[in-house]
N, C-alpha and C positions, 0 to 999 in steps of 0.2 A: 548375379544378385537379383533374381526374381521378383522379391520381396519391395525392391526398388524402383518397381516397374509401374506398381501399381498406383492405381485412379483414389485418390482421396480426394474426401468434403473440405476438409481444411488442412495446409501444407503451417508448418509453424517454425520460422528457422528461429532456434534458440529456444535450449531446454534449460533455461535457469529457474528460477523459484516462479515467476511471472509467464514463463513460455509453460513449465509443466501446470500449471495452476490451469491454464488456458485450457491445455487439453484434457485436464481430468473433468471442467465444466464441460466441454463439450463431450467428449469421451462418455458422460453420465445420461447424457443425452441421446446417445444412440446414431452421434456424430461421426465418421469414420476420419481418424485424425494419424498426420504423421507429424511426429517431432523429430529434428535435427540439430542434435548437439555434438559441439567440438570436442568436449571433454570429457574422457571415460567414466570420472570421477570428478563429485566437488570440489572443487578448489580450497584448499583449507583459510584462507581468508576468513578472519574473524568480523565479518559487516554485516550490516543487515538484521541485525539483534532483536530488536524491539517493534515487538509484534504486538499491535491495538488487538482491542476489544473487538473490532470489526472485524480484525484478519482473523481475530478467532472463528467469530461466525464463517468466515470463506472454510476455514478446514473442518468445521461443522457438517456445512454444504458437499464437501468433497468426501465427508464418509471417513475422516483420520482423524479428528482432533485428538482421539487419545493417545495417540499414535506422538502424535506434538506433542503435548505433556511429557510424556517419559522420554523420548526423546534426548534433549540435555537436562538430567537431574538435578536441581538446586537444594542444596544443604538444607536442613532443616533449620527454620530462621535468617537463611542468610539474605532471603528477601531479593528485590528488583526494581529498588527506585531508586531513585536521582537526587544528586545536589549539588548545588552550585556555588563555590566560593569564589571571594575574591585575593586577588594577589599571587598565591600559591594554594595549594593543592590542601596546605594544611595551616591555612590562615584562619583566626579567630574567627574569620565573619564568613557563615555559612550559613543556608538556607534552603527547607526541602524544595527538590524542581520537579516539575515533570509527573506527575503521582496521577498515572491514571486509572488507577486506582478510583479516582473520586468522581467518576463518571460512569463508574462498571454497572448500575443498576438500570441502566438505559442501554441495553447490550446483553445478548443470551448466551455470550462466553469469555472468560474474563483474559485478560491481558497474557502475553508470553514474551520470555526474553530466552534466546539461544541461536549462537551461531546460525550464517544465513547457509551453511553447508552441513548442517543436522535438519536444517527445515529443509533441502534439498532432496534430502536422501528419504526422508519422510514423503514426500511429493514423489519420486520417482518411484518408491514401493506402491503407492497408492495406482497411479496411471500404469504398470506393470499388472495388474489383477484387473485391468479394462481392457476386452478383448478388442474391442473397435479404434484403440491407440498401438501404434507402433512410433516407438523410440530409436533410432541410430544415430547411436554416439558413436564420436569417432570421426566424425564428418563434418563439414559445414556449407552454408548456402557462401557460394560465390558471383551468383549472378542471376536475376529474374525478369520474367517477361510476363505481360498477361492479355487477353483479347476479349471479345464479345461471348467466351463461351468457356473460359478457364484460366489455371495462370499455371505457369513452368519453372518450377525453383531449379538449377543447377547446382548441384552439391560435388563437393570431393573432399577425399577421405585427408584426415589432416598430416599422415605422413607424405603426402602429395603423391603417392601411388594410383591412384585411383578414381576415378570419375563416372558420375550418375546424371543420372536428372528425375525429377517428382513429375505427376501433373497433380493439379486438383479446382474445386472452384473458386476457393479464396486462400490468399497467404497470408499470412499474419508476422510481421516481425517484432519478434522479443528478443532481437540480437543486441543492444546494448548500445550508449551513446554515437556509436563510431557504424550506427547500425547501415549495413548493405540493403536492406529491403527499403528501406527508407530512401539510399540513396536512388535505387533505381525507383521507386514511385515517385521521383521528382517531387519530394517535399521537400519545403526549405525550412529552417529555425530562426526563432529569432534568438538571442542571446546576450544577457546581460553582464557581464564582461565585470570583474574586481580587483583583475591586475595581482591579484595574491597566488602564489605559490606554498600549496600545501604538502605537508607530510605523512603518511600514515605507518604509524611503528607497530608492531607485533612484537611482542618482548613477555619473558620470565621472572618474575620475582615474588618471592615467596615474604621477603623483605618487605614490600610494598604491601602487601596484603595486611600485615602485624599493624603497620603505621596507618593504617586505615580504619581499624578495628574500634577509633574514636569515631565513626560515622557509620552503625550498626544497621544492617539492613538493608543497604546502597548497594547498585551495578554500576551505575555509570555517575560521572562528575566532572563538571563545567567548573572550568577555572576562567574566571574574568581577569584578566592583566592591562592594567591600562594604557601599556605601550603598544598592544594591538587594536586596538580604537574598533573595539565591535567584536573582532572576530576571538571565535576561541581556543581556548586550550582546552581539549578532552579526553579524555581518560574511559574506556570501559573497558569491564572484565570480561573474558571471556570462558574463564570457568567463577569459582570460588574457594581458590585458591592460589595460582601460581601464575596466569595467564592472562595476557593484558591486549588491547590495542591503543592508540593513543596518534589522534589528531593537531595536526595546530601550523598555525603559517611559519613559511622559513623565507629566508631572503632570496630574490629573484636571484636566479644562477645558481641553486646550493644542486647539488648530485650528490651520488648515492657515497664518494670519496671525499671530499672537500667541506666535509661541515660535522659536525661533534652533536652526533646525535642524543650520547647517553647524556651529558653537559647539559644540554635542551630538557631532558628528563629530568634532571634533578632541581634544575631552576624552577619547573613548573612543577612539582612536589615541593620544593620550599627545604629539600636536603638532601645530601647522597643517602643512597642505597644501592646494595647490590641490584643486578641485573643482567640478563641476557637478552641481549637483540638478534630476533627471529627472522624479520623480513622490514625493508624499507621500501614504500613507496613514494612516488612524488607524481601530483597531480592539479592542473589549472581550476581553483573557485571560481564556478562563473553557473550562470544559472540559465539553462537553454529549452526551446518550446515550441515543439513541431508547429506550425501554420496550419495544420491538421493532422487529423487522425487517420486519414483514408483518401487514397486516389482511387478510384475504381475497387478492383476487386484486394487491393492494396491495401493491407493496417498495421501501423505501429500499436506496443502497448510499452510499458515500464518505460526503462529508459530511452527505449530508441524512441518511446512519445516526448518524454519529458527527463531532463537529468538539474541535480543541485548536488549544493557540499552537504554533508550526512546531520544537518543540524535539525532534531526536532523529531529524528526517528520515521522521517513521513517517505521515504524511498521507496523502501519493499512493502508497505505498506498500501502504497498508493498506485503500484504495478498490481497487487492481485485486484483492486479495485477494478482497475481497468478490466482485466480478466474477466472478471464475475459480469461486468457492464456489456461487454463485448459477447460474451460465449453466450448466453440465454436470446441473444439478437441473433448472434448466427444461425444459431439451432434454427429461429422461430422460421429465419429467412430460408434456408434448406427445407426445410421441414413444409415451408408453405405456406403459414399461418401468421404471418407479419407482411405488413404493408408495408407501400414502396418508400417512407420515408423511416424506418425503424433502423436500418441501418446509418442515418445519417446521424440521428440521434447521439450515436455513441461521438463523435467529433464536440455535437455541441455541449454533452453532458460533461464528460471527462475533462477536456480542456479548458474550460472554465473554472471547472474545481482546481484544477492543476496552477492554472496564474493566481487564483485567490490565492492558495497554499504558499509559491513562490512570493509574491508581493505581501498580504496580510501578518502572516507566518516567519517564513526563513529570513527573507529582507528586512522585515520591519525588528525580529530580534537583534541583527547585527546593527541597526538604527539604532534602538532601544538602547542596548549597550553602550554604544559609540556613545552617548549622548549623556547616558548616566556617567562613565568614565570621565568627560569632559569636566561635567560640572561637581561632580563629587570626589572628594579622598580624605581619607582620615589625617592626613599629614597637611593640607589646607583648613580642615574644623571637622574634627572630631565627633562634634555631636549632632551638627549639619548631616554630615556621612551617615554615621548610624541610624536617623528616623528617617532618612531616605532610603538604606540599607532596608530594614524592618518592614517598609510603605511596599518592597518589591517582593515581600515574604507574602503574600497572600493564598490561601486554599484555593488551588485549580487554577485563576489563571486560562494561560493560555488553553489548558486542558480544556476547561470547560467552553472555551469558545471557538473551537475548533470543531465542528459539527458538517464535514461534506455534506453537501444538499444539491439535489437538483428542481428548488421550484423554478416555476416557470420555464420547464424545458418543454419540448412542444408536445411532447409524450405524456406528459402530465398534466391533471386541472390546474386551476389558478395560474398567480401571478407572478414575479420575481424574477432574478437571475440566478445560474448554477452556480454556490458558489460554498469556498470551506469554511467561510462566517456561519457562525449560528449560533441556536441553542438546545442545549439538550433537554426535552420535554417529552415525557411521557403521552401528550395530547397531539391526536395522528394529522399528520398535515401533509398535502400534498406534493411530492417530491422529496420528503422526509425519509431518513430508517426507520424502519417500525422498532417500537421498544417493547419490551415486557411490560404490562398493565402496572404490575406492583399488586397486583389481587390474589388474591388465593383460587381464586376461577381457572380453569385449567386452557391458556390462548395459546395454541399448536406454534411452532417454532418454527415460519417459514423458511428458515435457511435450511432444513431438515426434509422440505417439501419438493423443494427445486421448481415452484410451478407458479401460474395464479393464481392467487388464496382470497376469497371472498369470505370478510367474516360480516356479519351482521346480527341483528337484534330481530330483525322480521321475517320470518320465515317464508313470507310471500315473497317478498325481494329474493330472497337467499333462491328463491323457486323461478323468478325470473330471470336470474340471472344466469341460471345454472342452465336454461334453455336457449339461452339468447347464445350460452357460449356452444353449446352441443350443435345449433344450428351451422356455428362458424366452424367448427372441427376448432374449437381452443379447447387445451384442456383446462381446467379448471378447480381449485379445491374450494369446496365451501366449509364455513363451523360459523358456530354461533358467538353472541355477545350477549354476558349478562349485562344487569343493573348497572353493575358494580363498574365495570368493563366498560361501558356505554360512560357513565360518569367519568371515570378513567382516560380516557380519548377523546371526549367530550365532539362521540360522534357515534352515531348507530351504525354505518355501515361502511367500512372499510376493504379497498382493493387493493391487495401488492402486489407489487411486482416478483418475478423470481431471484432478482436481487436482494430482495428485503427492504424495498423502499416503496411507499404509497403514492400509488399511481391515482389515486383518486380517494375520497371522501365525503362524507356528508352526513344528511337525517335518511334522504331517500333519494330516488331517479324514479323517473318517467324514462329516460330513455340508458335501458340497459346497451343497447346496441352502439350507442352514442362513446359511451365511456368505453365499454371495452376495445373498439377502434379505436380510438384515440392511443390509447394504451399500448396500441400496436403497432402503430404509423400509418394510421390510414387517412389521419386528417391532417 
């Protein structure tokens, strides 16, 4: 295995949606990368669904989104939002959830929902036509070491025949909560512990799909039951038609023999229906958070950074994040052109955002719950229930206040903490996503760029900065800002980052040299 021999820039054990994400950013980059996955093929597990507006821009970035699009094909009409009832699955009192939808004009590509094993296979086509990635499936890391000058992944092939070893300058694990690179970087988690025991069902019914056809335009739905005190009962399709998964707490001790699954189904639909049960899983809610990002030459992303129960769509989601945050830092660090604190950056970036999300987010929804269930029921006051019921139907929501940011990370101007509170504004602020103006001016699509992007209104700026970067070997994209654009951002001159986030802003600088270090970890 010659092939197995070789000296790579970055070793990445685990090629799931987050591991291959990793290597196509760096791969783009002229990164020489090897990935290390156990399995020949996707797992057909239907998880991972519900793709933001942000992950779009990631496969923008990677050169596929069209690719994502047709991918899993959705009926004409049959739409990809959410709703949430209470009691049963087809109880009177329902209300649209989740419609991110109502955020999509702050974002240069709009929302996707499909199996996380069609986004899989999309991603591995894509890092296959990258000649500086190599993929071996079929294998996995068992063991890592690393020193002052590289790090050595142990791999063997998973019918247990066969054994390798990598070298390279950095490893990266996207191996998953139970992750090995993790365990040997000596990182510890902390973990918030619920004491609940979950299910996840994969089942057929074509039945279920007819009785649904009262909630036109829906993928996924939240059932509130008030004998779960928060937690819930979930439902998504994983086609649009026959094919289903479906979440929700069982009682401590149930296994895959001793508990009446379809029974559980039909209670939380609210009646029988035919049905075929595909696959049972059973898994601990509890919500867990690497101590950091990185030992040394050592980094978690996705799960082996961060894991939760699948409430909120934020999983896969918030793995490519890490991806996209992580790979334009390695490159810069390989490459040369980043300073000595740019890799530490991504620790304090991500995981910040990552406890917001946890705490803010996931927590505060089964709070939230818990807490309305307590105090409200239609079988207590009726009409108490319902203008409380109605008061939780509001436009966006949690949508709209879910806005990852990184102000005040040290990489950025201003002030603040990293965090997934915010809001969605077209007007560019430091540590922000850059959005689309909403102009008719024509403002270049960083995610499309993969670099630096300086846009501004002053062409003398636009001319200093462009020198100040040529002197440091950064590369750099400059374009302009009109009137329009300038009123729009309510800033003449704007820096992004290669992630799509603004590493600086203002009217103007005096010290070009100043901001773009910063930007880079020099200060």
């Amino acid at each position: 295995m010659t092939k197995h021999a070789d000296q790579y820039d970055v070793l990445i054990n685990g090629g799931g949606p987050v591991g291959m994400g990793l290597a196509i950013e760096l791969g783009q980059r002229g990164i020489k990368t090897c990935v290390v996955e156990r399995h020949l093929e996707p797992q057909p597990i239907p998880k991972g669904q519900n793709l933001t507006q942000r992950s779009g821009e990631h496969f923008q970035a990677w050169h596929c989104e069209e690719r994502l699009r047709t991918a899993h094909p959705i009926p004409e009409g049959a739409g990809i939002g959410g709703i949430t009832t209470y009691g049963t699955l087809l109880s009177d009192y329902h209300y649209d959830w989740f419609n991110r939808a109502h955020v999509g004009k702050y974002y240069f590509a709009k929302n996707a929902r499909l199996p996380q094993y069609a986004t899989e296979q999309v991603l591995r086509a894509r890092a296959a036509e990258i000649d500086c990635i190599d993929v071996i499936l079929g294998w996995t890391g068992v063991a890592a070491s690393q020193d002052d000058c590289g790090v050595t992944l142990k791999i063997r092939s998973t019918d247990d025949t066969q054994s390798d070893e990598l070298t390279g300058r950095f490893l990266v694990g996207c191996d998953g909560s139970q992750s090995m690179v993790r365990s040997c970087a000596g990182i510890s988690e902390n973990r918030s512990e619920h004491n609940r025991l979950m299910s996840l069902l994969v089942f057929r019914s074509t039945e279920l799909d007819r009785l649904l056809s009262k909630y036109p335009g829906k993928a996924f739905y939240n059932v509130l039951d008030p004998k779960l005190e928060g937690y819930w009962k979930f439902f998504g399709r994983v086609d649009h038609g026959h094919s289903w998964f479906f979440h929700a707490p069982v009682p401590l001790g149930t296994t895959k023999d001793n508990f009446d699954f379809k029974a559980m189904l039909h209670s939380a639909v609210g009646q029988s229906f035919d049905l075929e049960l595909d696959h049972i899983g059973l898994w601990d809610l509890r919500i867990a958070t690497a101590d950091t990002y990185q030992n040394g030459r050592f980094f978690i992303a996705g799960d082996a950074a961060h894991s939760h129960p699948p409430y909120g769509g934020y999983g896969i989601n918030t793995g490519f994040e890490d991806a996209r945050n992580l790979g334009w830092k390695l490159a810069a660090t390989l490459q040369g052109t980043a300073g000595p604190h740019l890799l530490n950056s991504y620790t304090e970036e991500r995981r910040q955002v990552f406890q917001s999300t946890a705490k803010d987010f996931i927590e505060n929804y089964i709070e939230e719950d818990k807490n309305f269930l307590r105090d409200y029921s239609p079988q207590k006051d009726r009409a108490l229930f319902q203008a409380a019921w109605n008061a939780r139907n509001l436009e966006g929501g949690e949508i709209d206040m879910y806005e990852p940011n990184y102000a005040g990370s040290s990489i950025v101007s201003g002030k603040g903490n990293p965090s997934a509170k915010g809001k969605h504004l077209v007007q560019a602020r430091a540590g922000h996503h850059f959005s689309p103006s909403g102009s008719r001016t024509s403002i270049a699509n960083p995610n499309l760029l993969g670099k630096f992007t300086l846009l501004a209104e002053d062409t003398d700026l636009v001319s200093r900065f462009r020198d100040t970067a040529n002197d440091n070997g950064m590369d750099l994209t400059t374009g302009s800002l009109s009137t329009i654009d300038v009123d729009a951002y309510k800033s003449s001159a704007i820096l992004i980052r290669p992630d799509g986030f603004v590493a600086w802003c203002g009217r103007t600088t005096n010290d070009c040299d100043g901001v773009l270090k910063e930007a880079l970890g020099f200060r």
